[in-house]
C-alpha positions as CSV (number, residue, x, y, z in Angstrom):
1,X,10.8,18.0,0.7
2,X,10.5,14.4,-0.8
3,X,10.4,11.3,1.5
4,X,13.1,9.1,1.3
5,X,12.1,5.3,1.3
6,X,14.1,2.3,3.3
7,X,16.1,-0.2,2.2
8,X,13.0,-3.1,1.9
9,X,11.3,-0.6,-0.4
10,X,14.0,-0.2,-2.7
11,X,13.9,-3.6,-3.4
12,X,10.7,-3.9,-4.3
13,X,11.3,-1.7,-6.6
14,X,14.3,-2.9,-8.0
15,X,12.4,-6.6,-8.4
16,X,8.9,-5.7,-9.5
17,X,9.9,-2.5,-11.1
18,X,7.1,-0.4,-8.7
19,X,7.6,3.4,-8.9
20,X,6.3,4.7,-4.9
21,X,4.4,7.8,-4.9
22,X,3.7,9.6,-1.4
23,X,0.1,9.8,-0.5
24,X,-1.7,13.0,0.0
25,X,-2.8,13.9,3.4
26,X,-6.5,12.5,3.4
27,X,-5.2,9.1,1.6
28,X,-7.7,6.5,1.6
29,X,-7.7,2.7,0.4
30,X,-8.4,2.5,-3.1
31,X,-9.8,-1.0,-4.8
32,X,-7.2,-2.5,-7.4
33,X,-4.5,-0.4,-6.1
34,X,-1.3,-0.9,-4.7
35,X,0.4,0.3,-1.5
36,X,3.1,-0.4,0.4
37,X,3.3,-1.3,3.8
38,X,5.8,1.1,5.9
39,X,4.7,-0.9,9.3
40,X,5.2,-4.7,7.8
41,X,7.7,-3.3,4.8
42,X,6.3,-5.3,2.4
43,X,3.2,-4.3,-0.6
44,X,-0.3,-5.5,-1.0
45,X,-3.3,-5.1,-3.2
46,X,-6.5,-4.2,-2.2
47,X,-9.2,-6.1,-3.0
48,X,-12.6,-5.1,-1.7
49,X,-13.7,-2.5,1.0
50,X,-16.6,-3.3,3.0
51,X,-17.6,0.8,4.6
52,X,-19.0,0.9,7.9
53,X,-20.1,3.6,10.3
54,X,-17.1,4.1,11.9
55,X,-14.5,2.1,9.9
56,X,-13.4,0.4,6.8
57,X,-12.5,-3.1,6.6
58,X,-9.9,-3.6,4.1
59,X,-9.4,-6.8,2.4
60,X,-5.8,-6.9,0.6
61,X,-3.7,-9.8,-1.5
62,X,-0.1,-9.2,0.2
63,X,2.9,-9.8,-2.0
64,X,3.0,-13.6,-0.7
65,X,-0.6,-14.4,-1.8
66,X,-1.5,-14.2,1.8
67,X,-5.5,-12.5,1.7
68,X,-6.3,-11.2,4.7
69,X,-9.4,-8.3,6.0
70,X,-7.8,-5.4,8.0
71,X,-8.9,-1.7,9.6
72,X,-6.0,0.1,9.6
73,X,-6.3,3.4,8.0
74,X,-2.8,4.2,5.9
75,X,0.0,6.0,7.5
76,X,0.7,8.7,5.1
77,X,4.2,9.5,6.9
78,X,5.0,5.4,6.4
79,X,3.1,4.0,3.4
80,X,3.4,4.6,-0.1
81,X,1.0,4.3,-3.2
82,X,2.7,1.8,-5.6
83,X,2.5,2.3,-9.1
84,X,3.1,-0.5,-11.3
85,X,6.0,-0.9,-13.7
86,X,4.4,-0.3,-17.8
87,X,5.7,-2.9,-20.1
């Protein structure tokens, strides 16, 4: 059965033209890609990954230009892989 998405996410998608895909079970942070945020409700772009031993540090462009470095691994019951609209 498909996911539905919330209300914030549908917007996004009707303003930037994103199509969400769910992410598999073993989801990782890719570079260059975007996700959405199902905690903050709102998308980012991952810039760099920095791997440690026990976690990743994620450093992501969120949809106000705001950069920051995070660890959170994605939530693949709340998060979605973003793809972007083709022109």
């Amino acid at each position: 059965m498909k996911r539905k998405y919330g209300w914030s996410l549908k917007r996004a998608m009707e303003k930037y033209g994103f199509v969400p895909e769910e992410l598999s079970p073993n989801a990782t942070h890719e570079v260059g890609k975007l996700y959405w945020s199902g905690y903050w409700q709102k998308f980012y772009k991952v810039l760099s990954i920095n791997d440690y031993d026990i976690v990743n540090h994620v450093t992501v462009e969120w949809e106000d230009g705001k950069i920051t470095t995070h660890c959170t691994k994605l939530d693949v019951g709340r998060d979605w892989l973003l793809i972007p609209a083709t022109t």
